[in-house]
C-alpha positions in Angstrom: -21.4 -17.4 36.8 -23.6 -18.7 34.3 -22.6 -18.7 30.3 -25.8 -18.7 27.7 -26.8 -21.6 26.2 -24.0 -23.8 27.2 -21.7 -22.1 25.2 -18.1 -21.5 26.7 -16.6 -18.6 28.0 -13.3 -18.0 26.8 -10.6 -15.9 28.3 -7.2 -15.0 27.3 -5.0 -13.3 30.1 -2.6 -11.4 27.3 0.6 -8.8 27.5 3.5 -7.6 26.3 6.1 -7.7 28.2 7.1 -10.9 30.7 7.4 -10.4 34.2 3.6 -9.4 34.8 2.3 -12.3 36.5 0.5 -13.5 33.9 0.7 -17.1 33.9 0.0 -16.6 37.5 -3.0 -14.8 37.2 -4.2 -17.5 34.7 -3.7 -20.4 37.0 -5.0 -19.0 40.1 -7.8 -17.7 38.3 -8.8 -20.7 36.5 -8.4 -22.8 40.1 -10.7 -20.3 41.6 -13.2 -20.8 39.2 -12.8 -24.2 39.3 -13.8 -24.2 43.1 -17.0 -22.8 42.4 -17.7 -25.7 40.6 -17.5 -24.8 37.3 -15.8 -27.4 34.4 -12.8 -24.9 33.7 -10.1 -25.3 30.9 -6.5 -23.7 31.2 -4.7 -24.0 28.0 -0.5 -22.7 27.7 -0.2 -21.1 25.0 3.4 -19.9 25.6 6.3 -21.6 24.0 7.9 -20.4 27.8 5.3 -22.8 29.0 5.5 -21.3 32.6 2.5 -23.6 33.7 3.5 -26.6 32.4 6.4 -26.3 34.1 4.6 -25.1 37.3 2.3 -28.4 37.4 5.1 -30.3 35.9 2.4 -31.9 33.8 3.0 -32.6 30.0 1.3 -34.3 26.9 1.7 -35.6 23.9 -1.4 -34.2 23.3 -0.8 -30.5 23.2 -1.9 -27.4 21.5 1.4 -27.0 19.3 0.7 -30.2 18.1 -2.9 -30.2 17.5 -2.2 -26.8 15.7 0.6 -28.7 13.4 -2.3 -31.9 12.4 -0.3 -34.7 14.4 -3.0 -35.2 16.8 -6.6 -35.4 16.1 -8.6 -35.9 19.0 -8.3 -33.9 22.3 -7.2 -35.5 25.8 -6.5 -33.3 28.5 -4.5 -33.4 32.0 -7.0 -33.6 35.0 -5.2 -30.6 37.4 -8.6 -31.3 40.3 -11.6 -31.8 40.0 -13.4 -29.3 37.5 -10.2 -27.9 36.5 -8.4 -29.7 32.9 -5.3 -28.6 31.5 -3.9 -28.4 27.6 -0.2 -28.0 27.5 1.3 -25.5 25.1 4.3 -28.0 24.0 7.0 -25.6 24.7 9.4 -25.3 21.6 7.0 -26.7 19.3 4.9 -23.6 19.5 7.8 -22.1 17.5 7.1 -24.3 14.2 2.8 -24.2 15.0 3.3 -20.5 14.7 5.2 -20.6 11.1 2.5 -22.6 10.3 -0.5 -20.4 11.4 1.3 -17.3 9.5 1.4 -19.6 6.6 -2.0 -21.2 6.0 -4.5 -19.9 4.3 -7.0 -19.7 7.1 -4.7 -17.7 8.5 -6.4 -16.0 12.0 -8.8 -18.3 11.9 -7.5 -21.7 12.1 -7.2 -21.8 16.3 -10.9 -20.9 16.6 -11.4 -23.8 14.0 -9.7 -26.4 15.9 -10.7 -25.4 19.3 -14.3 -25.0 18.2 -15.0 -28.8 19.8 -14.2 -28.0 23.4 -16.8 -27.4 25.6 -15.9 -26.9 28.9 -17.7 -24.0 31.0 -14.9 -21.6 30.9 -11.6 -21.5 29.0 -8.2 -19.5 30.4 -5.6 -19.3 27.7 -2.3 -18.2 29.3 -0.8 -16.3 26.2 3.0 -16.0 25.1 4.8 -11.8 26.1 4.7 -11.0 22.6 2.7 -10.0 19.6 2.7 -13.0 17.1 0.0 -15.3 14.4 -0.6 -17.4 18.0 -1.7 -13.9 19.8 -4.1 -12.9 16.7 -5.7 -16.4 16.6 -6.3 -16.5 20.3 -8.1 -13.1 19.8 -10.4 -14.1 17.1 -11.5 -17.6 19.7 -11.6 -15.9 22.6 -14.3 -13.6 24.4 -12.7 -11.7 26.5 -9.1 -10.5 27.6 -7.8 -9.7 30.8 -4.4 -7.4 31.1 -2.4 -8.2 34.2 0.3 -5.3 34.8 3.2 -5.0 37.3 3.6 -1.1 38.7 6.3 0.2 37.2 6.9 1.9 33.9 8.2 -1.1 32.0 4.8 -2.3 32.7 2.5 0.4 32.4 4.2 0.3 29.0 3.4 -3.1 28.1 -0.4 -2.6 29.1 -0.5 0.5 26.6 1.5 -1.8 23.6 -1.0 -4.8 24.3 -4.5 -2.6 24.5 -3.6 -0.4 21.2 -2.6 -3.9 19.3 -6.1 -5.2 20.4 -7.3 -2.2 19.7 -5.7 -1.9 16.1 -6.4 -5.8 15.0 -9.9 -5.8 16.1 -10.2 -2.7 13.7 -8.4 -4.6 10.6 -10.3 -7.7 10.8 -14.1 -5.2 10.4 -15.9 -6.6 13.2 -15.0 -10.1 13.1 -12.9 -10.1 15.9 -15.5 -10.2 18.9 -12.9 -10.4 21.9 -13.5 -7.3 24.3 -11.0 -6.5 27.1 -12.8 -6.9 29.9 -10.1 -5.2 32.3 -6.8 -4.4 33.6 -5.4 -6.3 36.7 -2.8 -4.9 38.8 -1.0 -8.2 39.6 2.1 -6.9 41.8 2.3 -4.3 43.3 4.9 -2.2 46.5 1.6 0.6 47.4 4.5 2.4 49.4 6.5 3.1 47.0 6.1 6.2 44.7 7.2 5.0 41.6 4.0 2.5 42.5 1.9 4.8 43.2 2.5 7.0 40.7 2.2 4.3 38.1 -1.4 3.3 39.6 -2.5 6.5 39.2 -2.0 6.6 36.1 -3.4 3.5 35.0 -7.2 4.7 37.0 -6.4 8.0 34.4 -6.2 5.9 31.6 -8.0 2.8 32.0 -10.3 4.1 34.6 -13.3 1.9 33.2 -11.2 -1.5 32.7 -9.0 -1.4 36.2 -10.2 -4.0 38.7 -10.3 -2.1 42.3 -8.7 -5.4 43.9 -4.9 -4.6 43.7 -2.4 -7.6 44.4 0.5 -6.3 46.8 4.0 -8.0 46.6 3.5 -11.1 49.0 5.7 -13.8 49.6 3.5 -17.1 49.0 2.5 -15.6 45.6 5.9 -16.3 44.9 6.2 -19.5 46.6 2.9 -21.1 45.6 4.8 -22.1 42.1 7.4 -23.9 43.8 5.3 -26.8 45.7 3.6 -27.1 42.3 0.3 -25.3 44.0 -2.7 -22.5 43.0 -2.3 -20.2 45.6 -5.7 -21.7 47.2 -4.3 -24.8 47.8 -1.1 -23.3 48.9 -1.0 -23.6 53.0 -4.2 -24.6 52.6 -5.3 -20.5 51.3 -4.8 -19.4 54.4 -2.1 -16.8 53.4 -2.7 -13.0 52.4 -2.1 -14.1 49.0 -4.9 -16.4 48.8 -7.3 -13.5 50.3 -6.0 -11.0 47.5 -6.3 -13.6 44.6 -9.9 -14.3 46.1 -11.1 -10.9 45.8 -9.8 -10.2 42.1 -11.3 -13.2 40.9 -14.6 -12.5 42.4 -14.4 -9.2 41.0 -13.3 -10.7 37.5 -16.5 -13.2 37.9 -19.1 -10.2 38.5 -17.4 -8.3 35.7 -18.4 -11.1 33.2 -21.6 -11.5 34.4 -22.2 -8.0 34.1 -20.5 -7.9 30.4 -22.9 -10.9 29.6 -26.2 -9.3 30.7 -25.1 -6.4 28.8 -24.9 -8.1 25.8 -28.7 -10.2 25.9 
């Protein structure tokens, strides 16, 4: 996956509702990446910050802070090798957001500060929510990915998140550039009908933006987190998990380089 002229590829992995797999869909995704070699950047955005806590890795240095003006030049947390990390700085993220709503540069401001990094790829994990810190990550970013769980609490989130994109991108008259570059079913029960009634009706909706590559409920998913591991690293990847993750990503990768050739 090339990206043109050195610039970076930036990708926010975005929704409403908590309990999607997001953040971990941003860190395995990011990991993978990194493993092809590519200088990769995962930023927490969240004030949760779920992958903080998973790498039990923290800064000074973070983006609530860099937001506020009380740092001024960037270090960030070597994760492996081609993957860095940029914590969000938890509770602080609270006050950074009072502050974006109140500057004057308003949406822009993130895409301001951020405009130095120049990493290969960026991954923002985003906070479950609709807020100044959601709207400034839109106007940085390139892309953004939708992870959904199958069930209606979740197929409900997808359709808040996509007509909030939808309806921002519209206000701001074409300066918002970010394009949702799909919808990724991030756990999943197949045999169940709720499940499979909810799947359906995402390929009805969304038929153009749903990755094929579903992730099915799997135990070292869920355990992966707990030894402070991507899910490739976990048991050494040699666990359905790992082979499910391997194949969404891939997908994801050839979707951007599909969305970038579109776009020359």
């Amino acid at each position: 996956m090339k990206n043109r002229g050195g610039v970076s590829i930036k990708i926010a992995v975005m929704t409403m509702k908590g309990g999607q797999a997001k953040t971990t869909l941003a860190i395995n995704l990011a990991s993978r990446i990194a493993k092809a070699r590519r200088e990769v950047l995962l930023i927490d955005s969240d004030i949760q910050a779920n992958v903080t806590t998973t790498f039990k890795r923290d800064h000074h240095c973070n983006l609530a802070n860099v937001i506020l003006g009380r740092v001024s030049n960037f270090e960030f947390i070597e994760l492996e090798r081609h993957l860095s990390f940029f914590p969000s700085g938890g509770e602080a993220m609270v006050e950074a957001s009072s502050y974006l709503s109140q500057t004057r540069f308003k949406d822009a401001l993130f895409k301001n500060l951020l405009s130095s990094i120049n990493h290969k790829i960026v991954i923002i994990d985003t906070a479950p929510s609709w807020s100044d810190v959601s709207r400034n990550i839109l106007m940085y970013v390139d892309y953004v990915i939708v992870p959904v769980v199958t069930d209606y609490l979740g197929f409900s989130g997808c359709d808040q998140i996509m007509s909030y994109i939808d309806e921002f991108k519209e206000s701001k008259l074409g300066q918002c550039k970010a394009e949702v570059l799909g919808i990724a079913i991030t756990r999943s029960q197949p045999r169940t009908n709720l499940s499979q009634t909810i799947t359906e009706g995402l390929r009805e909706r969304w038929s153009n933006l749903l990755f094929k590559r579903v992730i099915e409920e799997s135990v070292s998913i869920q355990e992966a987190p707990a030894f402070q591991q991507n899910i490739f690293d976990y048991r050494k990847g040699r666990t359905r998990g790992a082979e499910m993750y391997d194949q969404l990503c891939k997908e994801i990768m050839r979707r951007i380089i599909e969305r970038q050739k579109d776009s020359l």
